[in-house]
C-alpha positions in Angstrom: 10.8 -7.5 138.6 13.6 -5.3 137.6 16.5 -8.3 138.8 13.8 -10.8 137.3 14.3 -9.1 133.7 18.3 -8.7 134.3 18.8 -12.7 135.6 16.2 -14.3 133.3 18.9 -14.6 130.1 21.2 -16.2 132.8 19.0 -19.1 134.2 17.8 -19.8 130.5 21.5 -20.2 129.5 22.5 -22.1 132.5 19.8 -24.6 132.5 20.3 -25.1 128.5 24.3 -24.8 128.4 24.5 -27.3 131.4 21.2 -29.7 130.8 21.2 -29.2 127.3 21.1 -33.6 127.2 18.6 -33.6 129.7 16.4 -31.2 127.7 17.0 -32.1 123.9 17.1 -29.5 121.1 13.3 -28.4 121.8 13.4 -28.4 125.7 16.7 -25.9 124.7 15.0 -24.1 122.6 11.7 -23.3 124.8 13.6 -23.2 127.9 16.0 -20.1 126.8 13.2 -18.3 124.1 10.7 -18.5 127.3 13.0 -16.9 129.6 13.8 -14.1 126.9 9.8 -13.6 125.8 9.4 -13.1 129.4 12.5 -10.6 130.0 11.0 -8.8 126.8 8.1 -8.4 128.7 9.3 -7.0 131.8 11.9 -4.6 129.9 8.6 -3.3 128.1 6.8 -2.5 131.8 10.5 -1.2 132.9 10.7 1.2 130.1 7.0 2.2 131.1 7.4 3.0 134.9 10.9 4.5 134.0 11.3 6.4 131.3 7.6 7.1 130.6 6.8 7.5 134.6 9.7 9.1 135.5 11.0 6.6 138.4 14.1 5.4 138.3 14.8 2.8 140.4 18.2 1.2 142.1 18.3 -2.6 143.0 21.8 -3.1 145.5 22.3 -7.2 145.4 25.5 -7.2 147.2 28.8 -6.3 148.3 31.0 -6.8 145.4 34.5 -6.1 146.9 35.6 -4.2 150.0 39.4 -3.8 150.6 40.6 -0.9 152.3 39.0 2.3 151.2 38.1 0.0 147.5 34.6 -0.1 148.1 32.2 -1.9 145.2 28.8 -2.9 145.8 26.8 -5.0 142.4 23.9 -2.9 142.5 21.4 -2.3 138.9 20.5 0.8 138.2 17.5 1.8 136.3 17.1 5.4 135.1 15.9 5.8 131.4 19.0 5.6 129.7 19.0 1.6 131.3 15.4 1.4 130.8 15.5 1.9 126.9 18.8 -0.2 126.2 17.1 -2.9 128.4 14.0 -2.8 126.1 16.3 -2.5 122.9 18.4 -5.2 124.1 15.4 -7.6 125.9 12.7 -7.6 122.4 15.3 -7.5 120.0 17.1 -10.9 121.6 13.8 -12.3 122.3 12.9 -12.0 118.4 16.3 -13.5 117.4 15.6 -16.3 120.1 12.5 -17.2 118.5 13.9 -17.0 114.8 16.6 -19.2 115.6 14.4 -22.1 116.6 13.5 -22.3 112.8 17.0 -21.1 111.4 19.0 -23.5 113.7 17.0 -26.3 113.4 19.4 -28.6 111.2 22.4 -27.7 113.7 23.7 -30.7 115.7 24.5 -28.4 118.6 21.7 -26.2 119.8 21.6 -26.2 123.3 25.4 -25.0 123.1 23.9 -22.3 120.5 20.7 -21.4 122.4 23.0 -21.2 125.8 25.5 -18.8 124.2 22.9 -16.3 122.9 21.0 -15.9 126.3 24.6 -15.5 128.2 25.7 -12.9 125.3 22.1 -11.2 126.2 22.8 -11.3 129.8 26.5 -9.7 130.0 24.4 -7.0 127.9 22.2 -6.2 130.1 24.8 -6.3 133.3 26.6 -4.4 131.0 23.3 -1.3 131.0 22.8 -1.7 134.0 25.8 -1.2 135.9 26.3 1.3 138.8 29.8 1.8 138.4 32.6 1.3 135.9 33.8 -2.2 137.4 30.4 -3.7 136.9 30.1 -2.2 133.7 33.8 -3.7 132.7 32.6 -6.9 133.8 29.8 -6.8 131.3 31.7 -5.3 128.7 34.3 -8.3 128.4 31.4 -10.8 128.7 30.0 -9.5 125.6 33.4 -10.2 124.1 33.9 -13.5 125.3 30.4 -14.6 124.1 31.2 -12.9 121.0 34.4 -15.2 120.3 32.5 -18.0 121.6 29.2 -17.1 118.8 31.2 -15.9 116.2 33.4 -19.1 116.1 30.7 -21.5 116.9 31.1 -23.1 113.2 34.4 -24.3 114.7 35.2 -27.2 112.1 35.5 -23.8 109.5 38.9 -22.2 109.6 37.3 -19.0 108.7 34.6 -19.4 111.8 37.6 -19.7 113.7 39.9 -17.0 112.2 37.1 -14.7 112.5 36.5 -15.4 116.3 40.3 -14.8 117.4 40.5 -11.7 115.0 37.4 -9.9 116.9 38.4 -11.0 120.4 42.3 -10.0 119.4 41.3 -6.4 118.0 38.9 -6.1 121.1 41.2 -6.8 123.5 43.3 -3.7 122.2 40.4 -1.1 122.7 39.6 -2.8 125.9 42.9 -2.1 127.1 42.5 1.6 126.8 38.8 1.2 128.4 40.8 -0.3 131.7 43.3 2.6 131.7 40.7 5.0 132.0 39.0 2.9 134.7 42.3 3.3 136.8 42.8 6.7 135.4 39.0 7.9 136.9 40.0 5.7 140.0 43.1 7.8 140.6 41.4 11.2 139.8 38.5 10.5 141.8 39.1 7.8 144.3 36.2 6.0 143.3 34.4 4.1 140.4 30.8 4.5 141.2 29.1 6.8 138.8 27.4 9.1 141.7 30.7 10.1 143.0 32.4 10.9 140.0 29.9 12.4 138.1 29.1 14.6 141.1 32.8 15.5 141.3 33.3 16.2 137.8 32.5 19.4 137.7 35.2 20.4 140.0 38.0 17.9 138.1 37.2 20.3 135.0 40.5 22.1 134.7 43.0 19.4 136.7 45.5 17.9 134.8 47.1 14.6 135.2 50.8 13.2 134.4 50.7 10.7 131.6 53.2 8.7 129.7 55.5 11.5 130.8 53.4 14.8 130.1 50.9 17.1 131.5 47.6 16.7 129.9 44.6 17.5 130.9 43.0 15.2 133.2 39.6 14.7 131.6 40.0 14.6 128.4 43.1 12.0 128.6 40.6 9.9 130.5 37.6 10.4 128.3 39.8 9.5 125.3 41.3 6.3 126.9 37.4 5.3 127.6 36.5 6.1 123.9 39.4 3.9 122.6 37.1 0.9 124.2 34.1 2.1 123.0 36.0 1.6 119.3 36.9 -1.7 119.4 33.3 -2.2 120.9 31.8 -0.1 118.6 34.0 -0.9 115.3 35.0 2.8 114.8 37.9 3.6 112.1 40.7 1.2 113.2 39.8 -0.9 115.3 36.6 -2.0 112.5 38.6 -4.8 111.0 36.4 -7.2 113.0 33.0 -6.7 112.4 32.6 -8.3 108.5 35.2 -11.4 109.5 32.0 -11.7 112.2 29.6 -12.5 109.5 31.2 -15.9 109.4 28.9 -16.4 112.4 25.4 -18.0 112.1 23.2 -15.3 111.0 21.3 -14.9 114.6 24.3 -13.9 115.9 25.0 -11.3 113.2 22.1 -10.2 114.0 21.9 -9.6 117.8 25.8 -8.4 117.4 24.9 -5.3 115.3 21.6 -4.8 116.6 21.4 -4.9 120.2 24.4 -6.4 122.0 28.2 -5.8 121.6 28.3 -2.5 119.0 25.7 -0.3 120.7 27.6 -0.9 123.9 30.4 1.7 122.9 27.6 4.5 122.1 26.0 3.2 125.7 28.8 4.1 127.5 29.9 7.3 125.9 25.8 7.8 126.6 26.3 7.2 130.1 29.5 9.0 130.9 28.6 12.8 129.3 29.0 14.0 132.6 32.4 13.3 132.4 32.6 14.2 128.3 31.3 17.4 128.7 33.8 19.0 130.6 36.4 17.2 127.7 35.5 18.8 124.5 38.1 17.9 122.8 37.7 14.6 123.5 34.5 15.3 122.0 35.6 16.6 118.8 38.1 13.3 118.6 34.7 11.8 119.1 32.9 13.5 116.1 35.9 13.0 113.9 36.1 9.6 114.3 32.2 9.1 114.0 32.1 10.8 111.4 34.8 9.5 109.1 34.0 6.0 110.0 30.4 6.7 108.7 31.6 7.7 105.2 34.6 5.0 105.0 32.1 1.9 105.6 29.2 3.6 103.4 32.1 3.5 100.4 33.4 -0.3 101.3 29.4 -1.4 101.4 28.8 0.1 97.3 31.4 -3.2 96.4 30.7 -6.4 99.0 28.7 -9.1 97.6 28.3 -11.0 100.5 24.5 -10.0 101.6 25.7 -10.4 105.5 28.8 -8.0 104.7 27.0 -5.4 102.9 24.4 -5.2 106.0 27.7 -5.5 108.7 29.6 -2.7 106.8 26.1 -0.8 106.5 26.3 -0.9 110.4 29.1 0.7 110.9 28.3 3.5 108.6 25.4 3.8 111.1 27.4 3.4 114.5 29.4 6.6 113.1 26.1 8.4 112.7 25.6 7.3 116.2 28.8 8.2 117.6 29.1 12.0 115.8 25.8 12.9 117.3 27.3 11.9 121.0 30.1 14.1 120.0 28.4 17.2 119.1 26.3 16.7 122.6 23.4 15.3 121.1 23.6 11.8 123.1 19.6 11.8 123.0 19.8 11.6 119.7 22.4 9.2 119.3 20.5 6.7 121.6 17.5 7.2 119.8 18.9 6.7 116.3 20.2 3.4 118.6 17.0 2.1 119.5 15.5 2.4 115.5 18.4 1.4 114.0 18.4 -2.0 116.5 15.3 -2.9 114.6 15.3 -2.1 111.2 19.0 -3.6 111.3 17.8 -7.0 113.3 15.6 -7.0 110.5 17.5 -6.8 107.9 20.0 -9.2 109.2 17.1 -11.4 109.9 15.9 -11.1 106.7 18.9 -11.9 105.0 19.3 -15.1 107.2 15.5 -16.2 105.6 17.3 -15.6 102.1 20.2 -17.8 102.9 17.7 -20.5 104.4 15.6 -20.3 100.9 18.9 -20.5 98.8 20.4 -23.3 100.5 23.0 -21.3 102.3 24.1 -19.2 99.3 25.4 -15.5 100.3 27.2 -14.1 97.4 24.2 -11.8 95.7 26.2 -12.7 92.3 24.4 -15.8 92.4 21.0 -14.5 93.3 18.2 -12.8 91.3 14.8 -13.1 90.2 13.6 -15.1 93.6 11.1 -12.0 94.8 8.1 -14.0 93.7 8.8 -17.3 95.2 9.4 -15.0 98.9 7.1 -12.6 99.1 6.6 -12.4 103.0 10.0 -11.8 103.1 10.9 -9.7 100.4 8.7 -7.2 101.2 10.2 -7.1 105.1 13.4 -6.6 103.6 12.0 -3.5 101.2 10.8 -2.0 104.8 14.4 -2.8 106.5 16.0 -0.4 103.6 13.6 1.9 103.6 13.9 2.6 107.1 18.1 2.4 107.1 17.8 4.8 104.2 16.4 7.6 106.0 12.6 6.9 104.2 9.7 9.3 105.4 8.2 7.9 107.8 9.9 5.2 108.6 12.2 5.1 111.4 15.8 6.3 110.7 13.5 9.1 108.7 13.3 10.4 112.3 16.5 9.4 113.7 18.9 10.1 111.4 18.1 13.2 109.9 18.0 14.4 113.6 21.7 13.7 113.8 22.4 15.5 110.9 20.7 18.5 111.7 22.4 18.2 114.8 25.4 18.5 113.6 24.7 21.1 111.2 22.9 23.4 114.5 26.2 23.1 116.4 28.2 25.3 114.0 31.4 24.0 114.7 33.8 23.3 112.4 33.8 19.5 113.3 30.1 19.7 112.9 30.0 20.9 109.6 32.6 17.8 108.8 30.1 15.7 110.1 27.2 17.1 108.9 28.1 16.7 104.7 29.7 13.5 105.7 26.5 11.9 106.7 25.1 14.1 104.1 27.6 12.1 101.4 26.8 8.7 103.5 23.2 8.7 103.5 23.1 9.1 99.8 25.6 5.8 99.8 23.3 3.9 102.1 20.3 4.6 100.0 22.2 2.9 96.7 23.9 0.2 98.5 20.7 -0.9 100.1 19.0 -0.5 96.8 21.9 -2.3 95.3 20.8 -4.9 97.8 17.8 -5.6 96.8 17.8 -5.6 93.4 21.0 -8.0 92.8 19.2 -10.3 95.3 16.1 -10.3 94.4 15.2 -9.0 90.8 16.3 -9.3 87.4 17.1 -12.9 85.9 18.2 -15.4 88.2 22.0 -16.1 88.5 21.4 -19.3 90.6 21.8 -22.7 89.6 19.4 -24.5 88.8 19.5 -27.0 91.8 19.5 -23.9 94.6 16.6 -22.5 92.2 14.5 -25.5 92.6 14.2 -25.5 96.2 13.8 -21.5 96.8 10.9 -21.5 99.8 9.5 -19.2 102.2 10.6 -19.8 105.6 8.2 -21.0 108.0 6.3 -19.0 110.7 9.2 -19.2 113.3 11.2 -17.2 111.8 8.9 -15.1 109.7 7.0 -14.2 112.8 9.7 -12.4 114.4 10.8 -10.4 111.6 6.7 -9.3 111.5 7.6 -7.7 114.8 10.8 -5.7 114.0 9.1 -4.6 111.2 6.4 -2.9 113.1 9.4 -1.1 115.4 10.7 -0.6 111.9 7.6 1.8 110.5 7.0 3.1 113.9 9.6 3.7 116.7 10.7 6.8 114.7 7.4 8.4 115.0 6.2 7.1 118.8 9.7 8.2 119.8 10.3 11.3 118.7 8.3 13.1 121.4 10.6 11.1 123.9 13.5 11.3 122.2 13.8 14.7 120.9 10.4 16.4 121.0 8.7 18.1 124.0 8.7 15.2 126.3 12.2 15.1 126.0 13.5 16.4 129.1 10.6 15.5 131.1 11.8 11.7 129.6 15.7 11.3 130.1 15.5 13.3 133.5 19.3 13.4 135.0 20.2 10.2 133.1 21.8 12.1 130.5 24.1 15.4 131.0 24.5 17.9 128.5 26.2 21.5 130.2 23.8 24.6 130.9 23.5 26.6 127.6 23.9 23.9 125.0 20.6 22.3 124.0 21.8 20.6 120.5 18.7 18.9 120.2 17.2 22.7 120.1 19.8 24.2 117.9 18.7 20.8 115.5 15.2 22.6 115.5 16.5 25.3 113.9 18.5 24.7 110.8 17.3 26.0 107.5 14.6 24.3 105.8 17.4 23.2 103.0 19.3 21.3 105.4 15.8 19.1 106.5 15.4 18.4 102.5 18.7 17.7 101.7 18.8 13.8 103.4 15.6 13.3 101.7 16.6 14.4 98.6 19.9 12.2 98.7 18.5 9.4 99.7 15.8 9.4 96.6 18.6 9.5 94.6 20.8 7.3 95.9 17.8 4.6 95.2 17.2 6.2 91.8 21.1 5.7 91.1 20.4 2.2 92.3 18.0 1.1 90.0 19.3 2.8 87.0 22.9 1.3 87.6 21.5 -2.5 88.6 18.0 -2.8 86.7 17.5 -0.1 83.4 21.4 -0.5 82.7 22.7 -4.0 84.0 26.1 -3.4 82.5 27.1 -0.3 83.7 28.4 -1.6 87.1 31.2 -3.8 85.5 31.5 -1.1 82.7 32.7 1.4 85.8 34.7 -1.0 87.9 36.5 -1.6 84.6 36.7 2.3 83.9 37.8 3.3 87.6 39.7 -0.3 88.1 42.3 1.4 91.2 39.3 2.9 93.3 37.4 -0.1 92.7 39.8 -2.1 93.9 40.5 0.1 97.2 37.3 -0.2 98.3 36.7 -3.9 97.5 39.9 -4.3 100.1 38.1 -2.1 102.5 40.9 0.6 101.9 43.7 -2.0 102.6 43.4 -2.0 106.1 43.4 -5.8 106.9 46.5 -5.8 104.4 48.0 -3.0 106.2 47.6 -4.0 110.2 48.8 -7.4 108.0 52.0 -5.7 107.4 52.6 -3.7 110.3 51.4 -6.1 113.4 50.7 -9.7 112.2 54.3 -11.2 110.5 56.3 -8.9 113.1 54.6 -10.5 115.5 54.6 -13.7 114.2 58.3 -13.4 113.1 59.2 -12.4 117.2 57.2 -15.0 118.2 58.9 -17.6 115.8 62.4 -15.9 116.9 61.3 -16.4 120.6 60.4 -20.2 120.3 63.4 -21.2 118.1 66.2 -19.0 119.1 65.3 -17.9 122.7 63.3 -21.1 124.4 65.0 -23.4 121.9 68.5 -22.5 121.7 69.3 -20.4 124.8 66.7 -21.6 127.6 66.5 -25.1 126.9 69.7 -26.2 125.1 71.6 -23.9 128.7 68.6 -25.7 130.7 66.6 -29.2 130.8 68.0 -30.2 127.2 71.9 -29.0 128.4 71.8 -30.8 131.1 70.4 -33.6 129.9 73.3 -33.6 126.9 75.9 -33.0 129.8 74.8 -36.2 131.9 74.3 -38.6 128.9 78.1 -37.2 127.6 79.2 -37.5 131.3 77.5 -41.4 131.4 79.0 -42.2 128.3 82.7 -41.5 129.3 82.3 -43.3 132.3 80.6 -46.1 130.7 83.2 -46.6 129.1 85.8 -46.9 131.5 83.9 -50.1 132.6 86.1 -53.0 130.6 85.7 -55.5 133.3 89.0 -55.9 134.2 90.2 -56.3 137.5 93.8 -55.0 136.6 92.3 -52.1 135.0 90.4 -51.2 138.4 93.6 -52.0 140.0 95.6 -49.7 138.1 92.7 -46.8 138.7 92.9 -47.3 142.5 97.0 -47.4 142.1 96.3 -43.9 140.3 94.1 -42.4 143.0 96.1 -43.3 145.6 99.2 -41.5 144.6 97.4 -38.7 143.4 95.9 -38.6 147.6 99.6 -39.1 148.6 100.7 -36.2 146.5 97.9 -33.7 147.3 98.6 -34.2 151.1 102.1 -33.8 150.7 101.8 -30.7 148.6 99.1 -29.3 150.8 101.5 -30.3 154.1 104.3 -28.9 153.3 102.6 -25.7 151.8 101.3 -25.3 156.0 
């Protein structure tokens, strides 16, 4: 059962990637949704005996590589950490799956699309499951491959394909950190598996390690190396610049990238390797810092996109920071769990936004929407629960989730803590009036469509409206069935040794005890962030343009997404396009090939020419050359004799 749930993705992919003609668009599409409703399934029983019944379970398939004392064995482990990202990453793919068969429909290439999802699902779930950090690299690049494969699958658009090479570019970057800690971890500990390490991290605490010329300390040089993956993974401050270009994307993918595949798998692995952050704090502050900022810096850009798939994509990475911070102030069982609500209230406002799209005849720019909530009703109101979970709604589910993390932050009383803690204090109260924002420039208000797109406005059919039913149920309710897990009294009894947190810190209990003005405050913020919203977008239309206008330079800076694509633009891009221009013309041009094949070449033809020539047809002429070559024989001996 538990390889069964891992292996089903891959044989759905396979079968429609390689017999997609055999099958047709519908043999595709029921071939690679069955296998997922069926790994959904089984990820629900896994999460059940697992987590719920405390047995975690280790399936070894085989030996992996074995040379010398480099042992690596492919075996899936299951504790609860596994069990819930399997069941995060298993329902939430089988739902988009399902939604696509409606979304997709038009598509001249579905098998090819219905194949990519289920083999971006699958390096996932190797990815979760992995025993050791090889395996778990192996996944990790998968995801990245499928990604650039998904996220450029509109190939024919120069933007689809800009966008692709820009995410598996700025990914490649944090994944070379990622495999410097690998070899870092392998040269500490002479192993990768996660049992042996973790086991001997205790006793690594206080070594030190030479690096790029200096003595640092071992653990937290490694643990920082790991976290630079888990940013480009995870879109954290600077390495970020790829997650909106995704959006050009179909909408699925959007989707399953910032819900359950790809971005959570940075939060994942700092998840799975706190017995190794721990004894790194101040790779943990670096951590918080980073979460942290990020979560206010995306909140900011989100209050100016008009794009409806970039305001949600720049909302996730607000939410990834919330996610991260709380894994850097210890509370990993928070972060996870503010994980597995935020992977369904996202998927469904992703989702959601892909039925808007469908109904306005691919338009994404809210500027050209409005006035539509009446002619989708199914779906507007799915979209009203979406926001009101992301913005932190009693008792929906980031309600639980996310105000967890901030208390968390505020019971570590830390310095960094208290940065974190009013930064997703200012953040949350962003979130509420961008989603709000949202909704009302999309669907209230006077229409701002033409009258063409107007005219065909529909509700989409079951298909896709049936999935986004169940997300909205995880929506209302995984907070509060969670919680106990999660956080509450069960919580220790549920995560068992999956998670590490060192003797005498409990987060999760100092989060219990904050002031009862620090539990009202996110509340509080986010009913008026929404209040904000509708005064600014629906009692006093003008007032948006009317402050752009007034506060025209910060306006700007956020609509540019605080000039970062402008300034890696400046600083990476023409420098490296200018070397690489100066290495084609002057170095492979003018020095390797005009000295090698071309110079040659030249030589032979100049040589052949001269030679040429000398062939006048002549017989005197060729008389007179042998004339010349004897005596200059005759005179070369004789010099040569009489020189002996």
């Amino acid at each position: 059962m538990y390889a069964l749930a891992i292996f089903l993705p891959l044989v759905g992919a396979i079968l429609a990637g390689f017999g997609g003609r055999a099958l047709g668009d519908r043999g595709a599409q029921i071939v690679t949704s069955g296998c997922m409703l069926i790994s959904a399934v089984l990820g629900c029983i896994i999460l059940a005996e697992v987590g719920l019944g405390g047995n975690p379970q280790t399936v070894e398939l085989f030996s992996w590589i074995n040379s010398g004392a480099f042992e690596v064995n492919w075996t899936l482990r299951f504790d609860t950490l596994t069990a819930v990202m399997v069941f995060v990453v298993t329902v939430v793919s089988s739902m988009v799956h399902v939604y696509s068969i409606g979304y997709m429909s038009h598509d001249p290439h579905i098998p090819r699309f219905m194949s990519y999802l289920s083999f971006f699902t699958f390096f996932m779930l190797m990815l979760v499951t992995a025993d050791n950090l090889l395996q778990m690299f192996f996944g990790w690049e998968g995801v990245g491959l499928c990604s650039y494969l998904l996220i450029g699958f509109w190939y024919e658009k120069p933007e689809a394909n800009a966008a692709a090479i820009k995410a598996f570019v700025v990914n490649r970057v944090g994944d070379f950190g990622f495999a410097l800690g690998i070899m870092g971890v392998f040269l500490m500990f002479n192993s990768i598996s996660f049992e042996t390490i973790f086991a001997a991290a205790p006793g690594k605490a206080d070594a030190t390690i030479q690096f790029l010329g200096f003595e640092a300390h071992a653990l937290t040089t490694l643990c920082i190396l790991l976290f630079i993956g888990a940013m480009g993974k995870s879109a954290q401050l600077g390495l970020h610049t790829w997650l909106p270009d995704a959006m050009e994307g179909p909408t699925p993918v959007s989707a399953l990238i910032h819900a359950a595949t790809m971005v959570t798998a940075g939060v994942f692995m700092v998840a799975r390797l706190s017995p190794l952050f721990e004894y790194a704090p101040d790779a943990l502050t670096l951590v918080t810092i980073v979460g942290a900022t990020t979560c206010l810096f995306a909140a900011t850009v989100a209050l100016t996109q008009t794009d409806i798939k970039r305001v949600i994509a720049y909302s996730t990475c607000s939410q990834l920071g919330y996610m991260f911070f709380a894994c850097g102030v210890s509370a990993y069982s928070a972060g996870i769990f503010h994980l597995t609500t935020h992977a369904f209230f996202k998927a469904l406002l992703f989702l959601g936004a892909g039925s808007v799209i469908h109904a306005m005849s691919s338009e994404q720019d809210m500027r050209r929407m409005g006035g539509i909530w009446k002619m989708i009703p199914v779906t507007y109101t799915l979209m009203w629960i979406g926001s009101l979970a992301l913005a932190g709604i009693p008792f929906f589910a980031g309600f639980y989730s996310k105000d967890l993390i901030i208390e968390a932050a505020f019971g570590a009383n830390t310095s960094v803590g208290m940065y974190a803690f009013w930064m997703g204090i200012i953040a949350a109260i962003l979130t509420a009036f961008y989603s709000w924002r949202l909704i009302i420039m999309t669907f209230h208000g006077e229409s701002r469509a033409d009258e063409k797109t107007l005219a065909h406005v529909h509700e989409s059919p079951k298909v896709m409206l049936i999935p986004l039913l169940v997300l909205a149920v995880g929506a209302i309710f995984s907070g509060f069935v969670g919680y106990a897990y999660f956080a509450g009294d069960n919580m220790n009894a549920f995560w068992g040794d999956s998670i590490f947190v060192l003797p005498g810190t409990d987060p999760i209990a100092a989060a219990k005890q904050v002031p009862a003005w620090v539990i009202t405050l996110p509340i509080v913020v986010a009913v008026v962030g929404i209040g904000a919203a509708y005064y600014a977008y629906m009692a006093k239309p003008d007032l948006p343009g009317l402050l752009a206008e007034r506060f025209q330079g910060t306006y700007k800076f956020l609509l540019n997404k605080w000039y970062f694509d402008e300034l890696y633009d400046f600083l990476f891009v023409r420098p490296a396009h200018r070397l690489g221009r100066n290495l084609w013309k002057d170095g492979d041009g003018a020095v390797i090939d005009g000295l090698g094949p071309d110079g040659v070449a030249s030589a032979a033809r100049y040589l052949a020419q001269k030679v040429a020539s000398m062939q006048s047809g002549y017989v005197y002429h060729y008389a007179f050359a042998m004339l010349i070559g004897v005596a200059g024989i005759v005179t070369w001996y004789l010099v040569v004799g009489s020189g002996g």
